[in-house]
Every structure is written in C-alpha cells, then in structure tokens.
Wavefront OBJ file of the C-alpha trace (Angstrom):
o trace
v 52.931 13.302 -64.421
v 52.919 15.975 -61.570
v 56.339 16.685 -62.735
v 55.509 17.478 -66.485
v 52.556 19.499 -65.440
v 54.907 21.566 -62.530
v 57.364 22.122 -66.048
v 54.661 23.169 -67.900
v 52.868 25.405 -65.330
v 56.260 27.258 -64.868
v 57.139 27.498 -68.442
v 53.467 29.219 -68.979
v 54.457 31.280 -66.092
v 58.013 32.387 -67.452
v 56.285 33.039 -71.034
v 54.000 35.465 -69.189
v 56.100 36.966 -67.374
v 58.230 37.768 -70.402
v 55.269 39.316 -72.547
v 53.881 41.454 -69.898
v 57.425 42.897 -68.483
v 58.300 45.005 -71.709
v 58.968 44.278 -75.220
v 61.708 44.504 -77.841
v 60.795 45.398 -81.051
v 61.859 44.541 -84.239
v 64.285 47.096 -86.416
v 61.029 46.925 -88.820
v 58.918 47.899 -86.483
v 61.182 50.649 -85.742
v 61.570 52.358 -88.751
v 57.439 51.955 -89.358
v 57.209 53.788 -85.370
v 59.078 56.538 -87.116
v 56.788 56.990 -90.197
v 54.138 57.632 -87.856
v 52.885 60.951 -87.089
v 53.409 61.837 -83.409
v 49.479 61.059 -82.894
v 49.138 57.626 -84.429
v 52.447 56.700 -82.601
v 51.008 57.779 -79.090
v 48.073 55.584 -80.097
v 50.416 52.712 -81.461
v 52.823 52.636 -78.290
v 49.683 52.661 -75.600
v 48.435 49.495 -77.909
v 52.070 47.687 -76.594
v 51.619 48.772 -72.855
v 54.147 51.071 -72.626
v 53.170 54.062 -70.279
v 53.579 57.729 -70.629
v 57.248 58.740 -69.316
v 58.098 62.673 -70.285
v 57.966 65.013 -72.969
v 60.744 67.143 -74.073
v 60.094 70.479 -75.880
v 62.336 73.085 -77.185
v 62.364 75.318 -80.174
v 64.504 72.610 -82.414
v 62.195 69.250 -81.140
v 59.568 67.262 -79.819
v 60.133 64.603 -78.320
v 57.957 61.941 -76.013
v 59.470 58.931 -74.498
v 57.900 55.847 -73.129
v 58.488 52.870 -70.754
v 57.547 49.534 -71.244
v 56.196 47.301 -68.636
v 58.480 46.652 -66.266
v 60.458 49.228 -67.050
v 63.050 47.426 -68.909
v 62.784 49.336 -72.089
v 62.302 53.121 -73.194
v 61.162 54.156 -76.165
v 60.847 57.722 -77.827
v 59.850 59.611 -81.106
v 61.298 62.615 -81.698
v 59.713 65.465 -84.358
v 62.101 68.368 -85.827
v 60.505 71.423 -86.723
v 62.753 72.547 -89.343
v 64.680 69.451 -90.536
v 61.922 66.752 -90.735
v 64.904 64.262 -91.910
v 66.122 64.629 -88.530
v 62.838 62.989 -87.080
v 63.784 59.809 -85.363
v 62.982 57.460 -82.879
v 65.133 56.242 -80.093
v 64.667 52.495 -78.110
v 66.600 51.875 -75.421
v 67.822 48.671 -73.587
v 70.041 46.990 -71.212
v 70.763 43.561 -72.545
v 74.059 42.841 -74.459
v 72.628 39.865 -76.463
v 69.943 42.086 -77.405
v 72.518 44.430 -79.122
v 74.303 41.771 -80.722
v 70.852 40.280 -82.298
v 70.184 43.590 -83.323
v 73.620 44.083 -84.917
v 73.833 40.682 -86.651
v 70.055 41.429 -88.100
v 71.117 44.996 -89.369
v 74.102 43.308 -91.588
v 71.932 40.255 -92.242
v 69.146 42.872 -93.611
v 72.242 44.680 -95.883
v 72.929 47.381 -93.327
v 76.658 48.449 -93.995
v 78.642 50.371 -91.256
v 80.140 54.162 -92.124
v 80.591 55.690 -89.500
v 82.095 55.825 -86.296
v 82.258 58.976 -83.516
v 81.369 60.036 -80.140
v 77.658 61.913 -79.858
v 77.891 65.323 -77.388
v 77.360 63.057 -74.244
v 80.783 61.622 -74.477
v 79.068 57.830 -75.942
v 80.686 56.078 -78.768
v 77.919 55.223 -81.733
v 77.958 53.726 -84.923
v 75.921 54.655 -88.171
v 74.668 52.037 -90.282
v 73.011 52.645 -93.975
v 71.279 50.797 -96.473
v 69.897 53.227 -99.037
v 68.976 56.270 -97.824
v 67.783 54.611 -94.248
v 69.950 55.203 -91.424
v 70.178 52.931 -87.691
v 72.430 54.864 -85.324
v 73.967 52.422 -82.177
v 74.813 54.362 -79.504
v 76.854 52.023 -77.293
v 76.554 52.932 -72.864
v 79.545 54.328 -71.287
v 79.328 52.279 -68.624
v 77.024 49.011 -67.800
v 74.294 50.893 -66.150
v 73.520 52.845 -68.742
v 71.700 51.718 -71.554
v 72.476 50.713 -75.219
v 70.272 53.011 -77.682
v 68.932 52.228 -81.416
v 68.188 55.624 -83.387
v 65.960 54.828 -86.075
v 66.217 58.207 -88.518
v 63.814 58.760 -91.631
l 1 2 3 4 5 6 7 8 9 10 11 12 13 14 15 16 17 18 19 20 21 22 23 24 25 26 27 28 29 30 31 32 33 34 35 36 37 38 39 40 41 42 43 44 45 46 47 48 49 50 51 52 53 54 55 56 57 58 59 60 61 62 63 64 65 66 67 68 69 70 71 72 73 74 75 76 77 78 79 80 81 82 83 84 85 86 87 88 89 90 91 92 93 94 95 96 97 98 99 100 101 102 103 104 105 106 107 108 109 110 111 112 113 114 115 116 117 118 119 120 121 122 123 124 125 126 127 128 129 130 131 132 133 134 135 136 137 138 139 140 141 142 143 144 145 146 147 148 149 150 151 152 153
C-alpha cells in the first residue's frame, strides 16, 4: 500500500512539475496567438505564466518575446508596420520529439511542404502551407540552439 501511494505521490509530483515548468502549445493555439492584437496577446501570454523577456523595436517591427516557466520555452509576436502579412509569431524549443510531433501534426492537419532555404542567420527552415496559412520550421544549427515554429498570418 505504501508503495502505490509513494507511485502516486511522485507521479502527482512529476505532473506538477511538468505544468508549472513551461508549456508547449498547440499549432492552433499558435496561429489564434497571432490573430491577436499585440495587447490582448500580452494579456493572453501573462494568463500561461510566461514572463516578460525583451522587446525589439525598429522602424520595420515590433516585436516582444516571452519565457515560460522554467525557461524552457520562448515565445514572441512580432507586428510589421507596413506589411501586416508579415506579422508572425515565433515559439521556440529545445526538444527533438517536440519537433517531430509538431511536424507529423502539420501533415496530419494537411500542411504540405514548399519550400526549403537558409534564413540570414545561416539556419536551414522549411515552409509549410495549407491555404493561404503558412508554419515556417527553422531547424538549430547546432544542439544548443533552439528549434523555432513561425506562425505567419
């Protein structure tokens, strides 16, 4: 009995643990973050925990970026001011299993890949489209950087 409760205590624990030390989200979630004006996704983000990490201006962009608990995710909306197709937002991660799920949910979802290139940093990414909506996967150029999903409008 002490046994079942011990299992049970430190499954509890480990479920915890996992909830409060960041979150994935879900590509739906993703593309709903970037419908958001940059207000109600401030609001949105702080309702998920994450924390205020920088903001980014220049004459092109806006962009603020956020970190999740435990710091094992970043998250961040960015707003054109000219080309409002443009407008994105960009989650990053660490996990290679995480990338595959994402990937095999994309083509599950009817995401086909077009494209493949190399962004101005020097990382490889791949476009996927379904429509007119658009999931950029920018793959890490080496393993301590992190993957990226770009969400665009």
């Amino acid at each position: 009995m002490n046994t079942i409760k011990i299992f049970l205590i430190s499954l509890f624990c480990t479920l915890l643990h996992t909830q409060v030390s960041g979150q994935a989200f879900k590509l739906e979630e993703l593309a709903r973050f970037n419908q958001l004006s940059m207000a109600a996704f401030k609001t949105e983000i702080k309702t998920h925990q994450y924390t205020f990490y920088d903001k980014t201006e220049s004459p092109v962009f806006i962009l603020f970026e956020y970190d999740s608990p435990g710091y094992i995710y970043k998250i961040g909306k960015f707003e054109y001011t000219e080309e409002k197709s443009q407008d994105n937002i960009e989650f990053q991660f660490k996990d290679k299993k995480e990338h595959d799920a994402y990937i095999k949910t994309m083509l599950a979802a009817g995401y086909k890949q077009t494209e493949k290139g190399k962004i101005m940093t020097g990382e490889i990414y791949v476009d996927y489209f379904k429509n007119k909506a658009q999931i950029r996967m920018v793959y890490p150029k080496t393993s301590r950087d992190n993957y990226a999903i770009l969400v665009f409008k």
